[in-house]
C-alpha positions as CSV (number, residue, x, y, z in Angstrom):
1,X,0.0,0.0,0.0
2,X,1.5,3.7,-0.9
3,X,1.3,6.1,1.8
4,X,0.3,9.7,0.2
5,X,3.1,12.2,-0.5
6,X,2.3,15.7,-0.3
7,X,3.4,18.4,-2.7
8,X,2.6,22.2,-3.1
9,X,2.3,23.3,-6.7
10,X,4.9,26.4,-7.2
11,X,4.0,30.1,-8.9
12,X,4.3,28.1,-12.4
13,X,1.8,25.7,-11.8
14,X,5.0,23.3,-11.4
15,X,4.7,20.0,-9.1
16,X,7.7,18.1,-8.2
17,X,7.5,13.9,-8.4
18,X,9.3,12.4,-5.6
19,X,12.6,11.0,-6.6
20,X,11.5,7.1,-5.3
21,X,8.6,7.4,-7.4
22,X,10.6,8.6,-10.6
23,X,13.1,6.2,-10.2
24,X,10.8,3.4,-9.9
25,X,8.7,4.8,-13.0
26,X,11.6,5.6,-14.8
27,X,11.0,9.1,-15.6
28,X,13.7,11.5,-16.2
29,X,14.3,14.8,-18.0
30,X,12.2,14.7,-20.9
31,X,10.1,11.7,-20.5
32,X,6.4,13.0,-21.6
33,X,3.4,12.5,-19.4
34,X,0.0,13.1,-20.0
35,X,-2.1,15.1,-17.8
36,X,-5.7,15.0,-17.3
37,X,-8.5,15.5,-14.7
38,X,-10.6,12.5,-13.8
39,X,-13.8,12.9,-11.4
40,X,-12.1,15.8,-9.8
41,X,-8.5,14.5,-9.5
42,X,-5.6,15.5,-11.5
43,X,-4.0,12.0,-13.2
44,X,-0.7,11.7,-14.7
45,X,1.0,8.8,-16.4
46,X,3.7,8.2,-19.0
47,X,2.9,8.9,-22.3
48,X,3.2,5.4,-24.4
49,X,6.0,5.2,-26.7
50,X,3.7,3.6,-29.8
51,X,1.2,6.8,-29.2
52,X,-0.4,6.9,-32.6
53,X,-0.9,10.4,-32.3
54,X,2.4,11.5,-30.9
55,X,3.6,8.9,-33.8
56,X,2.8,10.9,-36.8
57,X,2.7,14.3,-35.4
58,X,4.8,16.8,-36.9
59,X,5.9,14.3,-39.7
60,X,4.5,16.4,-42.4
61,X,6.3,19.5,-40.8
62,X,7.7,22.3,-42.5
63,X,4.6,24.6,-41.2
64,X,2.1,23.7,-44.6
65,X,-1.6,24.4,-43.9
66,X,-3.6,21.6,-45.3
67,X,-4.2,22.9,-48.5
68,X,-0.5,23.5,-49.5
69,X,-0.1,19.5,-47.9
70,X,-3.0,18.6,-50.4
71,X,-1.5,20.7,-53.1
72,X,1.9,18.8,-52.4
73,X,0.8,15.2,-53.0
74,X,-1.8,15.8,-55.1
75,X,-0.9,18.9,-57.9
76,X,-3.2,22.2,-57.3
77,X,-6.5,22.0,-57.9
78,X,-7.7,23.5,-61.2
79,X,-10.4,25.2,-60.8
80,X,-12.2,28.2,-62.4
81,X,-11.8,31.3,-60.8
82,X,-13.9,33.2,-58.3
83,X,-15.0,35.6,-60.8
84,X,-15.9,33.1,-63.8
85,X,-14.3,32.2,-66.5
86,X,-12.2,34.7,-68.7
């Protein structure tokens, strides 16, 4: 059975882990954790490795909006203009 360990949450909104507990997790500097509130408690646990969503993010970088992506693999769309045709 754990026994509760008490923090206080600093002027960043910063909380320290206890070292016996990130040793035992192994978390270290960078490891990425995923926060979120469940029925009125705060929840953390390590982010999975195999995230499908941490997986492919960023992977299309660069800084494209979706259409310049689209325009990318697919050619630019030719379409008429606004106005009508000429």
């Amino acid at each position: 059975m754990s026994r509760n360990m008490y923090r206080a949450v600093g002027e960043r909104g910063q909380v320290t882990i206890p070292k016996r507990i990130r040793e035992r997790l192994n978390i270290g500097k960078g490891t990425r954790l995923v926060v979120r509130e469940q029925r009125g408690e705060v929840v953390l646990r390590k982010a999975q490795e195999d995230d499908p969503i941490a997986a492919v993010y960023g992977m299309f970088g660069g800084g494209m909006t979706t259409d310049e992506f689209l325009d990318e693999i697919r050619g630019p769309a030719d379409l008429p203009p606004v106005d009508g045709p000429t």
